[in-house]
N, CA, C and O of each residue as an XYZ file, in Angstrom:
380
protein
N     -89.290    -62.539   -137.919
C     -89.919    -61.279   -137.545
C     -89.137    -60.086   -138.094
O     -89.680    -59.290   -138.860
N     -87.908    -59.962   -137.721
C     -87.035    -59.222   -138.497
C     -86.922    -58.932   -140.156
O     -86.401    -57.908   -140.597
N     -87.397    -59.817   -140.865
C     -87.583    -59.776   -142.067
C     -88.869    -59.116   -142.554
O     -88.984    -58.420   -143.563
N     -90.046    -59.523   -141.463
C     -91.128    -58.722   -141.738
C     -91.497    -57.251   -141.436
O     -92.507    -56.621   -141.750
N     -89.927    -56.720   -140.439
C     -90.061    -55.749   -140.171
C     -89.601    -54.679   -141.196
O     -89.947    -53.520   -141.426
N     -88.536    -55.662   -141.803
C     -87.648    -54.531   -142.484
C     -88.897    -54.323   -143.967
O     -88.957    -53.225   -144.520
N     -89.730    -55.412   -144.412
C     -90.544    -55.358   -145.435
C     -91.318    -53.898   -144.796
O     -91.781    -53.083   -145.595
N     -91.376    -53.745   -143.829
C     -92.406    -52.979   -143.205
C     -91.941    -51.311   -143.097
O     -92.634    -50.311   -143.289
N     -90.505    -51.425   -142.716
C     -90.010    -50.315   -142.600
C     -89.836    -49.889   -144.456
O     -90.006    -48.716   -144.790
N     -89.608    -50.609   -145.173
C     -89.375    -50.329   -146.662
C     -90.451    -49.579   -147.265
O     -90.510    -48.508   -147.870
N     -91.698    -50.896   -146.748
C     -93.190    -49.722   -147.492
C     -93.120    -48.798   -146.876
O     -93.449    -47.876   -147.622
N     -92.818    -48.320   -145.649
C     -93.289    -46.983   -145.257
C     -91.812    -45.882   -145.997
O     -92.087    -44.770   -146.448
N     -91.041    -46.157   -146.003
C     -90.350    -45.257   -146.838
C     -90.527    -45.126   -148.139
O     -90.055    -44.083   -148.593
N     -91.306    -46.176   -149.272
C     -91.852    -45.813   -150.078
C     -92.904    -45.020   -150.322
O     -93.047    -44.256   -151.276
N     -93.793    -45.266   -149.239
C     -95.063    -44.051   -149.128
C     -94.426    -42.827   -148.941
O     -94.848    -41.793   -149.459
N     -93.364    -42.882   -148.183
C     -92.772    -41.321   -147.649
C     -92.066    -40.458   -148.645
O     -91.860    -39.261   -148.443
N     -91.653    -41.180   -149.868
C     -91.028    -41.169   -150.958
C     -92.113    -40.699   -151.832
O     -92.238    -39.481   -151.956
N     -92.903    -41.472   -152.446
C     -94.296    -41.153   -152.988
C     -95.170    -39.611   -152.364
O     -95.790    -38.697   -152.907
N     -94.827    -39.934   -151.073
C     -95.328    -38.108   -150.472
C     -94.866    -36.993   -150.992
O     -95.544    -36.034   -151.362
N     -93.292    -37.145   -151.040
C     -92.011    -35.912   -151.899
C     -92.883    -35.418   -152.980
O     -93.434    -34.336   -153.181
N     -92.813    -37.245   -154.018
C     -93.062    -36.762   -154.978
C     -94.445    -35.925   -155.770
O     -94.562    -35.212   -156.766
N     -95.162    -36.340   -154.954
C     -96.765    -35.231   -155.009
C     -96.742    -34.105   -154.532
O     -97.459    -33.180   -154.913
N     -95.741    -34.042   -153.454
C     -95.738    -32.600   -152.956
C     -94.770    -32.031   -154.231
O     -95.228    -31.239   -155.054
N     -93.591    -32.455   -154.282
C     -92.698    -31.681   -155.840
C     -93.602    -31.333   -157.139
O     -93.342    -30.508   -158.015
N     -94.738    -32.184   -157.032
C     -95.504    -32.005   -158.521
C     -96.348    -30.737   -158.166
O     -96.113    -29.651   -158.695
N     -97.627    -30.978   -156.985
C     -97.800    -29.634   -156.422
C     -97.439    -28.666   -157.088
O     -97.944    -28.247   -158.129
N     -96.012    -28.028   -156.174
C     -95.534    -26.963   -155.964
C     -95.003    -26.405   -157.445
O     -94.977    -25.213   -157.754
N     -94.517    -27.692   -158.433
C     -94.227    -27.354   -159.691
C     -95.553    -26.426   -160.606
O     -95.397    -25.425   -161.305
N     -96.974    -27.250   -160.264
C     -98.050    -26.810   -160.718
C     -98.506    -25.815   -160.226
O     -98.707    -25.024   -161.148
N     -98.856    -25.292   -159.072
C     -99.473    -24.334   -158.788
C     -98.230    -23.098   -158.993
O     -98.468    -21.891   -159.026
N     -97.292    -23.534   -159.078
C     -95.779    -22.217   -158.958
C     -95.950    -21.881   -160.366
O     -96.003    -20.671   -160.589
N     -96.066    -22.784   -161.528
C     -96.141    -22.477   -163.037
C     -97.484    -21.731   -163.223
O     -97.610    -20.860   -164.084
N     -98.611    -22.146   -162.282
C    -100.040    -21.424   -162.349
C     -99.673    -19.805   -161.927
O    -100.208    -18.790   -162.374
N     -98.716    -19.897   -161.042
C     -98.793    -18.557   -159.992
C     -97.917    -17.470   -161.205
O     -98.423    -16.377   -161.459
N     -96.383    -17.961   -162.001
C     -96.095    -17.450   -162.546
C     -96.847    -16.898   -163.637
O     -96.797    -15.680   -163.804
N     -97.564    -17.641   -164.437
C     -98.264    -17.365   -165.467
C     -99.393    -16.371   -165.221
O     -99.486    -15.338   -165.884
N    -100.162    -16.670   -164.353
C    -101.431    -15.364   -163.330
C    -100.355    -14.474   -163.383
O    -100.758    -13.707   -164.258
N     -99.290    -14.066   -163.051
C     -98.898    -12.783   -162.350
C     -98.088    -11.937   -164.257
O     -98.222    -10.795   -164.696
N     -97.380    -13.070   -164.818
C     -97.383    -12.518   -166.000
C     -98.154    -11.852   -166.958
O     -97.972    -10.761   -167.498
N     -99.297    -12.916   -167.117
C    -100.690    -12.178   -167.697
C    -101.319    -10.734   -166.904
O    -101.522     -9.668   -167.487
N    -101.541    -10.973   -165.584
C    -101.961     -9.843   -165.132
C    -101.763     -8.418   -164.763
O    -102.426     -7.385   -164.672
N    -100.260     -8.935   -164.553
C     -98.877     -7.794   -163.762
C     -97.604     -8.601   -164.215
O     -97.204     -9.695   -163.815
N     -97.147     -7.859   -165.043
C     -96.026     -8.183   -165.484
C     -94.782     -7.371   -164.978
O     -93.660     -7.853   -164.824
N     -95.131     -6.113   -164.750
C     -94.184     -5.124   -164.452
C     -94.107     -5.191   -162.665
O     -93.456     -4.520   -161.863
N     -95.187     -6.437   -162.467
C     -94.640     -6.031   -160.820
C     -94.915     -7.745   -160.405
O     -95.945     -8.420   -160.396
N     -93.984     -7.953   -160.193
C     -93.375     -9.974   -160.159
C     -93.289     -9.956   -158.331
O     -92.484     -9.446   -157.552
N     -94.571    -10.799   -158.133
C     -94.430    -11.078   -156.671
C     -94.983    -13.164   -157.140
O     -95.757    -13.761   -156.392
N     -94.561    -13.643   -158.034
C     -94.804    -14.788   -157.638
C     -93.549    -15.689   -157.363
O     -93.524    -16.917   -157.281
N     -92.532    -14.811   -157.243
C     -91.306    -15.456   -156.283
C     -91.570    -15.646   -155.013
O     -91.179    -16.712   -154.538
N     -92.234    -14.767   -154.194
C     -92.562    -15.237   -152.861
C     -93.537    -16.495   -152.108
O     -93.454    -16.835   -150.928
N     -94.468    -17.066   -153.152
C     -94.825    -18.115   -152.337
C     -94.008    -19.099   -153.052
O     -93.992    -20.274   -152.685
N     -93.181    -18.587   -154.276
C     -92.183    -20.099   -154.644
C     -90.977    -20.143   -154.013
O     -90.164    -20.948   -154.468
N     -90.617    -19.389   -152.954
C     -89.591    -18.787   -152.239
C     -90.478    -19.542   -151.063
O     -90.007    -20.638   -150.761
N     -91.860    -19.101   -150.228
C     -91.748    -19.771   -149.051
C     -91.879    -21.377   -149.096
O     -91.122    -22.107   -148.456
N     -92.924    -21.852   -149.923
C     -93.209    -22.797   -149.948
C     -91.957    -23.881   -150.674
O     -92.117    -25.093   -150.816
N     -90.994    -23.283   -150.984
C     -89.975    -24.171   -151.349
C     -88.893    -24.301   -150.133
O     -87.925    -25.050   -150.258
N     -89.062    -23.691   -149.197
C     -88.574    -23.506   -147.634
C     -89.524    -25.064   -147.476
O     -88.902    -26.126   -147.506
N     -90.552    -25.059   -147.365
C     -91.496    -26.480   -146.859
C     -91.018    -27.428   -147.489
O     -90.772    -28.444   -146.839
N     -90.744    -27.420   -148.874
C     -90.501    -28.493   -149.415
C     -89.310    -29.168   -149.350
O     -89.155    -30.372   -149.143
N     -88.401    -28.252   -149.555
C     -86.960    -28.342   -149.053
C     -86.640    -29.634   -147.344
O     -85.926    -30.612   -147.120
N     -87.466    -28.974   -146.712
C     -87.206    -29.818   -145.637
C     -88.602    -31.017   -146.031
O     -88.410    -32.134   -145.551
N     -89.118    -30.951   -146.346
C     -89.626    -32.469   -146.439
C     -88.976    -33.375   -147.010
O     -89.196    -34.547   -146.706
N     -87.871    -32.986   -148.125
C     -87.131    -33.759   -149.116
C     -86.285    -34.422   -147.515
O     -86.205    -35.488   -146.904
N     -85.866    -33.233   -147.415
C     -84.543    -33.772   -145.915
C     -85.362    -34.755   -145.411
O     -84.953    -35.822   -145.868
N     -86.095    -34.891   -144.862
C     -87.157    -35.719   -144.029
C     -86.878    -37.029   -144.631
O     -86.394    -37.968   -143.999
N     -87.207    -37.062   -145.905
C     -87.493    -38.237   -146.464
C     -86.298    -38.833   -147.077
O     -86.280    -40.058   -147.200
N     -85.296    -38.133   -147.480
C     -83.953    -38.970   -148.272
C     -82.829    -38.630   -147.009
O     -81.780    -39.272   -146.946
N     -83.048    -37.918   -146.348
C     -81.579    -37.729   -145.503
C     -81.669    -38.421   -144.198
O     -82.452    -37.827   -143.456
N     -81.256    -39.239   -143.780
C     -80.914    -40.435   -142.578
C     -80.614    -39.230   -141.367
O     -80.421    -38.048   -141.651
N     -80.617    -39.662   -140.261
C     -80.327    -39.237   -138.675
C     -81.018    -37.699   -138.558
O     -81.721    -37.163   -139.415
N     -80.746    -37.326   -137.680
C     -81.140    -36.126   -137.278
C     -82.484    -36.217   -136.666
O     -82.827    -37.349   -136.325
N     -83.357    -35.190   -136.449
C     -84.488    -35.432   -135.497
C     -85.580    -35.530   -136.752
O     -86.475    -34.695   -136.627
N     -85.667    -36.157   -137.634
C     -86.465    -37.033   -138.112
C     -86.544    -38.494   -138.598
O     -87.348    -39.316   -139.037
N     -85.317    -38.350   -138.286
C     -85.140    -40.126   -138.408
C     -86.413    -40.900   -137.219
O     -86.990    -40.291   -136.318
N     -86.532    -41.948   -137.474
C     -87.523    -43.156   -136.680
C     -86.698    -43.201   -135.824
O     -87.386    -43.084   -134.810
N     -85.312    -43.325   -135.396
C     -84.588    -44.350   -134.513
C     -84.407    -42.738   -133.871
O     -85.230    -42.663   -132.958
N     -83.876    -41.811   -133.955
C     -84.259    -40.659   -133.548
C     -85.206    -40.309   -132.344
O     -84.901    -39.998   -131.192
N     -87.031    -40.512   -133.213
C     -87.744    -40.760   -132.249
C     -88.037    -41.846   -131.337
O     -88.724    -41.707   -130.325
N     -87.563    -42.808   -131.672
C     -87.433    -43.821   -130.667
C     -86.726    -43.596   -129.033
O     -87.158    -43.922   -127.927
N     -85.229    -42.765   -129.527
C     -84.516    -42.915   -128.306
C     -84.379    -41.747   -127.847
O     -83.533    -41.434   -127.010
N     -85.521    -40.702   -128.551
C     -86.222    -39.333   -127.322
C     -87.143    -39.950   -126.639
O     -86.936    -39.863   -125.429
N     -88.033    -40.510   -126.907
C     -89.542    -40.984   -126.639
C     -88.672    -41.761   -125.354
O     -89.039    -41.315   -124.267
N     -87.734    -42.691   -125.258
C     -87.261    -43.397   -124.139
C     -86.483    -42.529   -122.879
O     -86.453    -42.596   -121.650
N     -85.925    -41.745   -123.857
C     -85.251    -40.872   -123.209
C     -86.150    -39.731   -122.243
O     -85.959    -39.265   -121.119
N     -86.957    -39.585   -123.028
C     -87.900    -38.846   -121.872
C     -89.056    -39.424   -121.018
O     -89.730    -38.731   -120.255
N     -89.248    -40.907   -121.232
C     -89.570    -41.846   -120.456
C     -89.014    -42.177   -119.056
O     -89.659    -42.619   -118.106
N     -87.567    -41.854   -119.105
C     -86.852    -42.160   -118.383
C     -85.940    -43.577   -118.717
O     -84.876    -43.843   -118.158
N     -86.620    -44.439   -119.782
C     -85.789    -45.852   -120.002
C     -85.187    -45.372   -120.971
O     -85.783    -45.266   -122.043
N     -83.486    -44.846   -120.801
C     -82.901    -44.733   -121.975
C     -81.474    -44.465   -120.349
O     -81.154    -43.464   -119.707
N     -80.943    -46.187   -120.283
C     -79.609    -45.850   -119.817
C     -78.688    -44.790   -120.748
O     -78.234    -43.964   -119.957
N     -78.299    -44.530   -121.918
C     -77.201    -43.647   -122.411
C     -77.763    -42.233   -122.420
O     -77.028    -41.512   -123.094
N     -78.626    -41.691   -121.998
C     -79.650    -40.318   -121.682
C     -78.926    -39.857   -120.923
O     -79.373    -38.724   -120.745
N     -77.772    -40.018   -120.122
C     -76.985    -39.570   -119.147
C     -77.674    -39.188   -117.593
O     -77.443    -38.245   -116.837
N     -78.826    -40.608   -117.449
C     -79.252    -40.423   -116.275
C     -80.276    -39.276   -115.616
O     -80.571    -38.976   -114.459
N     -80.782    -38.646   -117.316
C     -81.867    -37.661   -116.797
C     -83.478    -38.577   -116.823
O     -84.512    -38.018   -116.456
């Protein structure tokens, strides 16, 4: 069972991986669309730093999400809030 889990936990970090990378292509495409519109149109007045400025705030933390271990997106994370605020989580310190 353990073996089929970890097969299990693997695909889903490959999908989650595969997510990054469509969202990175995205933001590459429509940011090269946004620069180029604002060059052609308005050159002397450059506002397509700001949605490559916010939306790289989004992306930024999805990367975290997906390559960086612990913190409150890890699985095991939500596991031992979800218990923890169940009440079944002896190391919860009894709340």
């Amino acid at each position: 069972m353990s073996e089929r889990m970890n097969y299990e936990d693997a695909k889903e970090q490959v999908i989650q991986i595969r997510g990054f990378y469509m969202h990175l292509a995205a933001y590459l495409l429509v940011n090269l669309f946004l620069f180029v519109t604002n060059w052609l149109t308005s050159p002397g007045d450059w506002w397509f730093h700001w949605p490559l400025f916010g939306w790289g705030i989004g992306l930024a933390l999805h990367g975290m999400s997906v390559f960086f271990e612990g913190g409150m997106w890890d699985k095991q994370w939500e596991e031992k809030k979800i218990k923890e605020l169940m009440g079944d989580d002896q190391d919860a310190g009894g709340r």
